[in-house]
N, C-alpha and C positions, 0 to 999 in steps of 0.2 A: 427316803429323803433325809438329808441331815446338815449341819451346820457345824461348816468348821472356818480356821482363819487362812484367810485368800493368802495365796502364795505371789513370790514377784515377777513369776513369770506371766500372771493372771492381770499385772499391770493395765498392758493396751484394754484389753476385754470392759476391764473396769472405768476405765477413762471413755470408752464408747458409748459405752452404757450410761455414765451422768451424761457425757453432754448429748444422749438422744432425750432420755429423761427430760433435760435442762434442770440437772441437778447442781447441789453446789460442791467444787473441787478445790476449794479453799484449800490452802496448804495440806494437796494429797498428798498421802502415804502410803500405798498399800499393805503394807504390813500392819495398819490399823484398821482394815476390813474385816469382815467375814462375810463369808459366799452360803446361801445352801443350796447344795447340789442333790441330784437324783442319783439314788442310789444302782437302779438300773440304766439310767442310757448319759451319765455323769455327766449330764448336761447344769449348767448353770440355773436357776431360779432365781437369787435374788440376792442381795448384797445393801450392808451396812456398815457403817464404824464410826466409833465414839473418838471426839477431841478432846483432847486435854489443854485446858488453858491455865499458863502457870501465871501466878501472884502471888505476894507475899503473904504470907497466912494459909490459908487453905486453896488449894486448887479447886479446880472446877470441871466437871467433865459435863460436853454435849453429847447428844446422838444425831447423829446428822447422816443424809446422805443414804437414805433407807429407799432401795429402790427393787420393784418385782418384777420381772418382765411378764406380757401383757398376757402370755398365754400362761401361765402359771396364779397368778392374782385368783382371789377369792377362797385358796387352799393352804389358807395358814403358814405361807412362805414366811411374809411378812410376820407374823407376829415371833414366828419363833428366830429369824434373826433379832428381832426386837428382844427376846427373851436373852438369847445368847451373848447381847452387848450390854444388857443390865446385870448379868453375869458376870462378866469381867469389869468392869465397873467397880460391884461389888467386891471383886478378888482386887483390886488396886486399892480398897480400901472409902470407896465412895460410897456414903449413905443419900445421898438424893442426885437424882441426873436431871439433867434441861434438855429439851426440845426446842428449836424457833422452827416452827413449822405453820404452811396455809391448810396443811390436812390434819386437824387438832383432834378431830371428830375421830379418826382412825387411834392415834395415840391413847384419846381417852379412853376407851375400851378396858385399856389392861389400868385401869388407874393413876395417869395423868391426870394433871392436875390444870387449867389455865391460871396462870397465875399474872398479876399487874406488874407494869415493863418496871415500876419504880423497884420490885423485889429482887429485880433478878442482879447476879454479881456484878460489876464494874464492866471485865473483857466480854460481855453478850451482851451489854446495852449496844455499844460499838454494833457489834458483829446480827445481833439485828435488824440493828439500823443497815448496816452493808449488806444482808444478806435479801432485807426487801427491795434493796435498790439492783443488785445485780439479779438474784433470782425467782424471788418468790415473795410477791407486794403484800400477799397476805400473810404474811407468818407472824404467828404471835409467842408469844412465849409459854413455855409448861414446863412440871417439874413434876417429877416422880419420887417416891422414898423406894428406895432398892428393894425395900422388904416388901413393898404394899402390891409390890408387880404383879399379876395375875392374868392367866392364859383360861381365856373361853373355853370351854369344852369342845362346841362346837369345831376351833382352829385346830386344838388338838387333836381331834378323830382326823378332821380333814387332811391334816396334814401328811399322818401318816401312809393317804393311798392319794396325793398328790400325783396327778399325769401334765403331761405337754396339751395345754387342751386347743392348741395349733391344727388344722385341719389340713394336712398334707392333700388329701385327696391320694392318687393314686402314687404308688413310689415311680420315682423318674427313671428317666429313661436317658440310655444312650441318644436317641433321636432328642431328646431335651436339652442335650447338650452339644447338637448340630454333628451329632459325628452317626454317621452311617455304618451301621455295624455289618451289613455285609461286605465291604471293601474295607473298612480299618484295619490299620495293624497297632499290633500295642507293645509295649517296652520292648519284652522278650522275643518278640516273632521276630525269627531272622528273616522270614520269607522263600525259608527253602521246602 
């Protein structure tokens, strides 16, 4: 398993993914993603990325938009994309990031902070107000110091032997796909 930044081809995947979630896609980008993916069957896990909101004096960066899919959760997907966008973050020069989120409880973990709506900067008063109204009635605000980040141990053993914990049951079958395999023909059979 590992984390890197989502590519534009990875667009649709990503835009399907919030709005199953009913995450927020507020002026998407993909290029301000990152995905982590399984290093064996390079399936997707989980996906986030941080906004930059510009104002005069010092900008502002959120993290938004952090989402696991259901069979992957509980194995440290989540926290190390978390990790990975306080990261960059960091590399852009940002010593504290925000959150408006209804799931604070997860955040706090690695050292968020909740903090009072009167603290947070000018453009997230706005955009939590808009962001309980479009997607998430609970979201309160939190703020982290880049330095203060810190990953569980627990996430981090987990993470690294993260599986699909999806229950395929048996693998499929041509009959699962209405096609009878003793009469079908496929691409290349000329039928001679």
């Amino acid at each position: 398993m590992y984390v890197r930044d989502a590519k534009n081809r990875e667009e649709i995947w990503l835009l399907d993914q919030i709005e199953a979630m009913g995450l927020d896609d507020t002026a998407f980008r993909s290029r301000d993603y990152v995905l982590a993916i399984d290093e064996e069957s390079g399936q997707k896990a989980g996906f986030g990325r941080i906004r930059l909101h510009k104002v005069e004096g010092d900008d502002v960066c959120e993290l938004t938009s952090i989402g696991v899919l259901e069979e992957w959760r509980g194995q440290g997907v989540g926290a190390h994309v978390v990790e990975r966008l306080l990261e960059y973050a960091g590399d852009e020069g940002f010593s504290e990031v925000y959150a408006l989120t209804g799931g604070a409880e997860y955040l706090v973990q690695f050292g968020f902070e909740r903090i009072d709506t009167a603290g947070l900067p000018d453009p997230l008063v706005d955009r939590l107000e808009a962001k309980r109204d479009r997607t998430d009635p609970d979201a309160v605000p939190l703020r982290i110091d880049v330095d203060r980040f810190r990953m569980p141990d627990r996430l981090r053993e987990s993470f690294k032997t993260a599986t699909d914990t999806e229950d395929d049951g048996e693998a499929e079958s041509a009959e699962d796909f209405g096609i009878d395999p003793e009469t079908a023909t496929y691409k290349y059979d000329t039928g001679r």
